[in-house]
PLY file of the C-alpha trace (Angstrom):
ply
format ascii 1.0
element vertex 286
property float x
property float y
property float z
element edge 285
property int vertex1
property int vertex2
end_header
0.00 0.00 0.00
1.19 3.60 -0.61
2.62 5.41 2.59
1.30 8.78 1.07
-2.07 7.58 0.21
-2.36 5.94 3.86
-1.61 8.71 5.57
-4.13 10.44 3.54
-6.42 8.49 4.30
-6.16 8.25 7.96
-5.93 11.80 7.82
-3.33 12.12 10.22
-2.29 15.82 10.37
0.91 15.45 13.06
1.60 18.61 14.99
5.06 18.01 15.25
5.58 16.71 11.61
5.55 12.86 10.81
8.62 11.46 12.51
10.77 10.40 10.31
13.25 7.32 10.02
14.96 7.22 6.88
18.61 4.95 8.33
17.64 1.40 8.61
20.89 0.50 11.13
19.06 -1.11 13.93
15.86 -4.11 13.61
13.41 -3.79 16.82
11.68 -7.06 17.62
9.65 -8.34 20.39
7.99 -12.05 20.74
4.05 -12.58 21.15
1.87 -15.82 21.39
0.65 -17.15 18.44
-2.71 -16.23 19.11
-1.75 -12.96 19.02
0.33 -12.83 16.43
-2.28 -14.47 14.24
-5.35 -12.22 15.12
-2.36 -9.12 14.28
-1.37 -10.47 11.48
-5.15 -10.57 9.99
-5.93 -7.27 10.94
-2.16 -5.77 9.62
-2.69 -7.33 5.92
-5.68 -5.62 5.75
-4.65 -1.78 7.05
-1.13 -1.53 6.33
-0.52 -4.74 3.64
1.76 -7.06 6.07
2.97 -6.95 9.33
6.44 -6.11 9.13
5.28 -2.70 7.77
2.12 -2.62 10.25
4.89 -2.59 13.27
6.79 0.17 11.48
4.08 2.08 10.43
2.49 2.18 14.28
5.93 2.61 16.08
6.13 5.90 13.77
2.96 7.19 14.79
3.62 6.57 18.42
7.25 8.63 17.72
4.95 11.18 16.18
3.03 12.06 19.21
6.22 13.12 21.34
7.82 16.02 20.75
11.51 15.21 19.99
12.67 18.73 19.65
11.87 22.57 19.99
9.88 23.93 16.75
7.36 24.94 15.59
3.96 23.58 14.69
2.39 21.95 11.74
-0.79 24.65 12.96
-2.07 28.34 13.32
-4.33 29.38 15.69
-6.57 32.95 15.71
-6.37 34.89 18.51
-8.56 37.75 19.45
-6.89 40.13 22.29
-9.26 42.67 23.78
-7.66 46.50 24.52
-8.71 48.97 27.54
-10.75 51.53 26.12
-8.73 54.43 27.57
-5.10 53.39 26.92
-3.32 56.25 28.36
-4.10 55.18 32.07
-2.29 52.04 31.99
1.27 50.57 31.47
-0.26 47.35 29.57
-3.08 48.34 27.29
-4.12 44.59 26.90
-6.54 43.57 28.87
-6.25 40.32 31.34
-5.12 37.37 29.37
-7.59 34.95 30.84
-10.46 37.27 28.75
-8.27 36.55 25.50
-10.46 34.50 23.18
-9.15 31.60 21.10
-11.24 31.60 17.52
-10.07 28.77 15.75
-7.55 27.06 14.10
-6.21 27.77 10.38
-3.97 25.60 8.56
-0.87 27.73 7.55
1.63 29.04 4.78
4.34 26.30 4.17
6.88 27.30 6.94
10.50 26.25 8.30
9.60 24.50 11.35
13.03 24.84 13.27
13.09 28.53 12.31
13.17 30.19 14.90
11.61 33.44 13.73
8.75 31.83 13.77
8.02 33.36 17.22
7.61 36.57 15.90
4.32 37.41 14.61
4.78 39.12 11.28
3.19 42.36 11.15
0.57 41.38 8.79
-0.30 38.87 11.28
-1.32 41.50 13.89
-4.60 43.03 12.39
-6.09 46.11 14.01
-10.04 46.53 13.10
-10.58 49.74 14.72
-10.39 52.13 11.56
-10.84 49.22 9.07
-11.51 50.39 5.65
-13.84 48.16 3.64
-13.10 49.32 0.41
-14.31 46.23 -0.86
-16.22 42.99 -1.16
-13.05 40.81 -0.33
-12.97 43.09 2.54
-16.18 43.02 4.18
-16.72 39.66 3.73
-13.25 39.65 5.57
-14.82 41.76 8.24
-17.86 40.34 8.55
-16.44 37.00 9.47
-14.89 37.83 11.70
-16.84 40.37 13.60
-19.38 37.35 13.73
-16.40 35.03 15.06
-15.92 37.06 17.88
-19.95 37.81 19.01
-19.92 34.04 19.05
-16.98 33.51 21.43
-17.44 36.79 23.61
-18.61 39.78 24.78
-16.78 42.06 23.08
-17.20 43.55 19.76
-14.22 43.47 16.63
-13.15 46.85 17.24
-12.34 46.48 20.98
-9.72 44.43 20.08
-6.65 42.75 17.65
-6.86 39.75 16.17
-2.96 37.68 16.22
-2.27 34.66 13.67
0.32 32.73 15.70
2.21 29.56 14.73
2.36 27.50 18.26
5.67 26.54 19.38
7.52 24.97 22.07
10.52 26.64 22.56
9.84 26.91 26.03
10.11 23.27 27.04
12.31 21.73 28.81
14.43 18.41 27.48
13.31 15.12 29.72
14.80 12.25 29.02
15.07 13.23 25.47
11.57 14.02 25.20
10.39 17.66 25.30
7.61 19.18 27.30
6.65 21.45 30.14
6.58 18.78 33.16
8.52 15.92 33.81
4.96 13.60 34.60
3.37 14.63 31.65
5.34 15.24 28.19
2.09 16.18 26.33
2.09 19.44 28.11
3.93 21.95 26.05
4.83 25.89 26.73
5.01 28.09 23.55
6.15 31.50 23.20
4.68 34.33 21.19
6.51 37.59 20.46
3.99 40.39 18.55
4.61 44.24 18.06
2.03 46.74 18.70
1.94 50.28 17.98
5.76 50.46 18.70
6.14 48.00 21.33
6.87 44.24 21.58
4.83 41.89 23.91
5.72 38.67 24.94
3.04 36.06 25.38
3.48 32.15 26.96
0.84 29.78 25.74
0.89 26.63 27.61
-1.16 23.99 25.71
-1.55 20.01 25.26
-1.40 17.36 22.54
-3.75 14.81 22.95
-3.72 11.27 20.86
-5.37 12.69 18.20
-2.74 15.23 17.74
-5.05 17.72 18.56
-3.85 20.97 20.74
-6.01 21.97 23.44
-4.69 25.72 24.73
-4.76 26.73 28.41
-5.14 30.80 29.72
-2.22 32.75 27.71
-0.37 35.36 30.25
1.09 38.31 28.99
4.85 38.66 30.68
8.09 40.87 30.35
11.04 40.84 28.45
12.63 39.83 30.93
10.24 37.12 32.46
10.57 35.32 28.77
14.38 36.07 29.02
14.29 33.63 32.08
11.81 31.26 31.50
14.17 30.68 28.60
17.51 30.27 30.54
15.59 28.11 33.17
14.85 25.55 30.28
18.38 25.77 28.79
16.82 27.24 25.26
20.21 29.59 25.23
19.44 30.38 21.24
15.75 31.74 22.38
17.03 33.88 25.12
19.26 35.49 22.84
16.22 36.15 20.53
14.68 37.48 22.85
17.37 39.67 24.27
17.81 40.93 20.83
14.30 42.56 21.00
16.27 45.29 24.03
17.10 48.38 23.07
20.24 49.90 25.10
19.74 46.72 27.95
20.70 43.58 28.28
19.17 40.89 29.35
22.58 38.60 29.18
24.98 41.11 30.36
23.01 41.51 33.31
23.07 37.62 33.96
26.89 37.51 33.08
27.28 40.99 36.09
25.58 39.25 38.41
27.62 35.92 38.00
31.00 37.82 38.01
29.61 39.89 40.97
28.91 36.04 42.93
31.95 35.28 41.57
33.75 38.05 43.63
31.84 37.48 46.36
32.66 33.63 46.45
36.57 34.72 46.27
36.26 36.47 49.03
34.52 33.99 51.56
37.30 31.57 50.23
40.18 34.40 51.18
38.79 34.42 54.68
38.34 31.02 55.08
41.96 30.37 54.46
43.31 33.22 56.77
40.59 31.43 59.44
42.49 28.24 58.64
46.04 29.08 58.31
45.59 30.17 62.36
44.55 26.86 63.23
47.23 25.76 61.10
50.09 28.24 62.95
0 1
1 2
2 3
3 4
4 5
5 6
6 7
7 8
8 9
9 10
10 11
11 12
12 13
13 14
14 15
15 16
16 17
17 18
18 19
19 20
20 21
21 22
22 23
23 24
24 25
25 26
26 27
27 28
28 29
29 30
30 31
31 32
32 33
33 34
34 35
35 36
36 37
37 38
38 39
39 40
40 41
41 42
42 43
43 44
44 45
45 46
46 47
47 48
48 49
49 50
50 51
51 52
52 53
53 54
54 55
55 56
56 57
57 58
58 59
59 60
60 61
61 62
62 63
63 64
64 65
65 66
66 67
67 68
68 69
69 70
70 71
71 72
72 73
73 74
74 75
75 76
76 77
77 78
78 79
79 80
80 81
81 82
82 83
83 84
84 85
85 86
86 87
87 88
88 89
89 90
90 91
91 92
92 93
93 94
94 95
95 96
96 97
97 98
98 99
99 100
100 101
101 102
102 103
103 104
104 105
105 106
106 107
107 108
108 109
109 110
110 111
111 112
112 113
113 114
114 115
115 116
116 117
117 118
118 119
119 120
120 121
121 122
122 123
123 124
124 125
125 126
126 127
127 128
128 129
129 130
130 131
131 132
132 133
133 134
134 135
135 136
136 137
137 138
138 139
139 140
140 141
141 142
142 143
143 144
144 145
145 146
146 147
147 148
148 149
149 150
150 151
151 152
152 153
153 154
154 155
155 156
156 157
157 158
158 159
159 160
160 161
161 162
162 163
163 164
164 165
165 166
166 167
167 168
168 169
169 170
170 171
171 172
172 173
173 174
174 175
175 176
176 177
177 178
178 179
179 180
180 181
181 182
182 183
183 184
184 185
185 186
186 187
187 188
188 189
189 190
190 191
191 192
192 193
193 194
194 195
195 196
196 197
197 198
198 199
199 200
200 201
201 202
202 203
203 204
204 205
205 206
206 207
207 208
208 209
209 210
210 211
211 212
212 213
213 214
214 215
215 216
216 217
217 218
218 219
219 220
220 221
221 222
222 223
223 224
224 225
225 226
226 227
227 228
228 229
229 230
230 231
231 232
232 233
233 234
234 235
235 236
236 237
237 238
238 239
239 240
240 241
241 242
242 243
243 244
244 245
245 246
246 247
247 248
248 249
249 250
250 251
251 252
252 253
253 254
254 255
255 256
256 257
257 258
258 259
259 260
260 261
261 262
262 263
263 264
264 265
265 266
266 267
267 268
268 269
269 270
270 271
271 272
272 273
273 274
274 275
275 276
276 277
277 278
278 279
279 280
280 281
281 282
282 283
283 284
284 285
């Protein structure tokens, strides 16, 4: 049987692309009753065409459903972010993230899943509908949509609000037992990061989210933090190559140079416990 028309067929759509294992080096083999083997064997011809490629073909799709890397995903999802309505009192003109509004899923332009640039929303993926001009019929029917997307899912009306296009990812993870994912219990829990610029200013957004078996992501409450909060969260999972993204997005600080002060300043400090523990132990010593 074709792989390709398979697949197809099963419509499997993997989130973290199909695993793929193209070096044939190593054979994996397990024993089974007969019994077993026999009702496997019927079921195998008749799915996958025998069982040798039935075993392959399942171990694969198992592979599939771990995350064996940081990337991003084979998905886009629609986000609708509400705004105060008087800006100018507040530091953070976003509202709350847990009133942030998920409104779907779209399937994406053909990207580079290990590019990480992929974080940052492109500006045409950061649409503000507050002085929309609907010029035309593409247009409205553009508007429309939408405007009836969000009365749907909220309370809050198209113009209160942007609407982000954001390729999940899960830089964020950390590496367990050469599986990624956000705890150590439960690898289908995944932390994403999502940079965006608006009117001027970057925002940083973490997504935490899960992967069920039917490679499906479900998202949790997305929280709006600092540079500097997605500066660490990226250190603490030893993703050095996102914090230096992210540091990149400073203008006249450093996130890193502050790290690397205060670990010279610790340094020092350590130096000088050690200098008075040896004069405190060269008197014993005299």
């Amino acid at each position: 049987m074709d792989e390709n028309k398979f697949f197809d067929r099963l419509g499997k759509n993997y989130v973290f692309g199909r695993f793929e294992d193209d070096k044939k080096e190593k054979t994996l083999s397990f024993r089974v009753s007969k019994e077993t083997h026999d009702l496997f064997e019927t079921h195998a011809k008749s799915q996958y065409g025998d069982v040798s490629n039935a075993l392959k073909e399942i171990f694969l799709d198992y592979m599939s459903s771990f995350a064996f890397r940081r990337q991003s995903f084979n998905k886009m999802i629609r986000i609708f972010v509400p705004i105060f309505k008087d800006e100018d009192d507040v530091d953070n003109p976003f509202l709350p993230f847990d009133d942030f509004h998920i409104l779907g899923f779209l399937n994406p332009d053909r990207i580079d899943m290990l590019d990480l640039n992929t974080i940052k929303v492109p500006n045409y993926g950061v649409r503000d509908y507050r002085n929309y001009d609907i010029s035309n019929e593409m247009r409205e029917d553009e508007y429309n949509d939408l405007s009836h997307w969000i009365h749907k899912s909220s309370r809050y009306d198209l113009e209160e609000g942007i609407v982000i296009d954001w390729v999940p990812n899960n830089y964020l993870d950390k590496n367990i037992d050469g599986i990624y994912g956000e705890y150590e219990k439960d690898k289908t829990n995944h932390l994403g990061l999502l940079i965006f610029e608006w009117d001027g200013e970057y925002y940083y957004i973490m997504i935490p989210f899960h992967v069920d078996d039917s490679y499906d992501l479900k998202l949790f409450s997305p929280y709006l933090v600092s540079n500097e909060v997605a500066f660490k969260n990226a250190m603490d999972c030893g993703n050095l190559e996102l914090a230096k993204y992210i540091d990149s997005f400073n203008e006249g600080t450093s996130n890193i140079e502050h790290d690397k002060q205060l670990l010279r300043d610790k340094r020092e400090n350590l130096l000088h416990q050690l200098d008075e523990i040896d004069e405190k132990l060269s008197r014993y010593e005299s």
